[in-house]
C-alpha positions, 0 to 999 in steps of 0.5 A: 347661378345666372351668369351676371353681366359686367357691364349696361349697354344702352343706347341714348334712344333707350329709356334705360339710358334716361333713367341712369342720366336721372338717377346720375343727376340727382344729388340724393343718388349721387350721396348713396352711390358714393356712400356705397362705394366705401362699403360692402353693403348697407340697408335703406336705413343705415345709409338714410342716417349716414347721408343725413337725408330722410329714409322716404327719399333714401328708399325713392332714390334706392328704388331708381337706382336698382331700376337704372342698373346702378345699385343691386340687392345683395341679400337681406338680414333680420334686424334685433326688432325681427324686421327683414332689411335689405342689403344694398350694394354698388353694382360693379358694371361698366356703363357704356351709353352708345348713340345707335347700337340696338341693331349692331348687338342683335346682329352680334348675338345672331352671328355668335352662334354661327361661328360657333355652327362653322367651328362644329362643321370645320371640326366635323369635315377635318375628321372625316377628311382625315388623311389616311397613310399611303404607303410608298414604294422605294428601292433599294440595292442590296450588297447581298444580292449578286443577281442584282435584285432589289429589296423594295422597303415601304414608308409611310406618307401622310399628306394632311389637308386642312380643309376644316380650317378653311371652311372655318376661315371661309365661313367667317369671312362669309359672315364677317362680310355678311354681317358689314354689308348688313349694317352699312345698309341698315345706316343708309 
């Protein structure tokens, strides 16, 4: 199953973002979407006689709608007369129109896998430092002992080192300050 996003991302320089103010604009569109949001789903159809607008500029209106994102097919069922209908329904989606973000969510979608490579290596270099146990030597007078020797007992020492989480934090900060610098050129 493909994963569906929750949300249309454009920018006001993208030809999504005009086909969306369109079909927004558009009385007609406006009473599907509205019809829509009060049912599950419906058929080109059904809607065409619950609007009161003819199925030729419903069907139109339908088509503008799936392509600007806004509407999406849910399934289809036979009708009594055995024809194929589709099933309309809302698309639950933030809409979000941004006036320059192209380069920004390119450059997001290149970063994601880096950190994701830093975490892997930070994981990696944690398990290969792995502190080994050392032990320690302590003395210990015995009451025993009348010729005063000393018992030696050994105890076990971890010193652990976290140099997988600072290559992780070193390596986002890296990134971060990367990716910063990056867009600040890119605007000027």
């Amino acid at each position: 199953m493909l994963k569906e996003e929750k949300y249309i991302l454009v920018s006001l320089e993208d030809e999504k973002s005009k086909k969306i103010a369109e079909s927004i604009s558009n009385k007609t569109a406006r009473k599907i979407l509205d019809y829509l949001s009060s049912k599950e789903d419906a058929g080109a159809e059904e809607i065409s006689k619950a609007i009161n607008v003819p199925l030729p500029t419903v069907d139109y209106n339908l088509k503008n709608l799936k392509s600007s994102g806004l509407i999406e097919t849910k399934q289809f069922i036979w009708s009594q007369k055995g024809k194929r209908v589709i099933l309309y329904k809302i698309a639950k989606k933030l809409i979000i129109i941004a006036p320059k973000f192209s380069d920004i969510k390119k450059e997001l979608k290149n970063i994601i896998p880096l950190i994701g490579l830093a975490g892997i290596v930070s994981i990696l270099i944690q398990y290969l430092t792995k502190p080994k146990p050392i032990l320690q030597a302590t003395l210990k007078s015995t009451a025993e002992s009348s010729l005063a020797f000393d018992a030696v007992q050994a105890t076990p020492i971890v010193q652990g080192h976290n140099y997988g989480l600072w290559f992780f934090f070193g390596a986002l900060f890296v990134i971060v300050v990367y990716f910063l610098i990056k867009t600040v050129r890119n605007k000027n």
